[in-house]
C-alpha positions as CSV (number, residue, x, y, z in Angstrom):
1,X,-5.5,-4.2,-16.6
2,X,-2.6,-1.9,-16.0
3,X,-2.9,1.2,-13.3
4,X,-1.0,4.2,-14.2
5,X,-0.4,6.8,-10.7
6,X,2.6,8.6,-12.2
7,X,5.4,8.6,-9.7
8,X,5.2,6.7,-6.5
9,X,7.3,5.1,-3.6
10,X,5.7,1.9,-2.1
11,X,6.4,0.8,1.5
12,X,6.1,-2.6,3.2
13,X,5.3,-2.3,6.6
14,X,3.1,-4.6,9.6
15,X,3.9,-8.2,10.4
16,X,5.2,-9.2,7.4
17,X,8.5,-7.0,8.5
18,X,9.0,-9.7,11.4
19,X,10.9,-12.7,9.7
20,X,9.8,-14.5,13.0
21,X,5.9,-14.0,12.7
22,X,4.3,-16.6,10.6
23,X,1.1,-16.0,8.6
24,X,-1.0,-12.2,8.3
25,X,-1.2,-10.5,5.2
26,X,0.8,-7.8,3.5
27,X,0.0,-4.5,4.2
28,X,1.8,-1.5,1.4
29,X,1.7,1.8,2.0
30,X,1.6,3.9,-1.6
31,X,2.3,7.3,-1.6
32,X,1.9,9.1,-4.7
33,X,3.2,12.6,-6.5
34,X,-0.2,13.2,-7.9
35,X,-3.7,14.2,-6.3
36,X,-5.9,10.9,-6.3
37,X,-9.8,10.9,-6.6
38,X,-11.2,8.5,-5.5
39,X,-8.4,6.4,-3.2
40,X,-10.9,3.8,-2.4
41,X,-11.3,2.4,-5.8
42,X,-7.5,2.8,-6.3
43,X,-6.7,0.6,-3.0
44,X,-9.3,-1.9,-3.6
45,X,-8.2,-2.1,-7.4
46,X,-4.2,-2.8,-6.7
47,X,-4.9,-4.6,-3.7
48,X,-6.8,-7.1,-6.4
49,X,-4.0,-7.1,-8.8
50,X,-1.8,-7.9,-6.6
51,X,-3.5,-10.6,-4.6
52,X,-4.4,-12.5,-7.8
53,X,-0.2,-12.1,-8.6
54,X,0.3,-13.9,-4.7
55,X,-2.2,-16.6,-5.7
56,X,-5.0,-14.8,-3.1
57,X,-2.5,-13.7,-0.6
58,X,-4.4,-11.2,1.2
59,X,-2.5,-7.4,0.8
60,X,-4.0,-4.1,2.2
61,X,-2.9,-1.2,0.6
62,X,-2.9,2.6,1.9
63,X,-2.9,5.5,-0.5
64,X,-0.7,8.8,0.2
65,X,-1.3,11.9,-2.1
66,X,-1.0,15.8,-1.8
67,X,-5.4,15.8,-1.9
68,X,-5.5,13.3,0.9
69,X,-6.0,13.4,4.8
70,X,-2.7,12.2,6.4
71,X,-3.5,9.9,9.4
72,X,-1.0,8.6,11.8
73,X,-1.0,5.1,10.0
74,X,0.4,7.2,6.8
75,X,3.1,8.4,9.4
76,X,3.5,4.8,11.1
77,X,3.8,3.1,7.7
78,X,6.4,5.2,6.0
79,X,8.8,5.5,9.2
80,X,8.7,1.7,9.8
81,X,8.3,0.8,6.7
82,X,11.1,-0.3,4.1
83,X,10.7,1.2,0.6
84,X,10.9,-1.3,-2.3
């Protein structure tokens, strides 16, 4: 299964941006160009695709886009976090 969200910029932010904490899981921030409709199922479906390409590494993922309520964690995540 492939997901298509046009353009996007993906952040890594949390724990896993201390090199001296051990363990937690990976949380992504995804902000995207395009209005999304239902960000739930779009979480929850690359969060899968990418756990099952970490061998079940547990990964949290946020969803940015124009339609979408920005919260202070949207803020948090993108100035802390480093783009990949």
């Amino acid at each position: 299964m492939q997901i298509v969200v046009g353009a996007a910029h993906v952040f890594l932010f949390g724990s896993r941006l201390d090199y001296h904490a051990k363990g937690g899981d990976i949380d992504l921030l995804i902000e995207v160009t395009e209005p999304v409709n239902n960000p739930a199922v779009l979480a929850a479906k690359i969060s899968a695709q990418i756990m099952r390409a970490l061998n079940g590494r547990k990964v949290d993922v946020l969803i940015s886009a124009p339609n979408l309520t920005r919260l202070p964690i949207h803020q948090i995540a993108a100035q802390q976090g480093i783009c990949l």
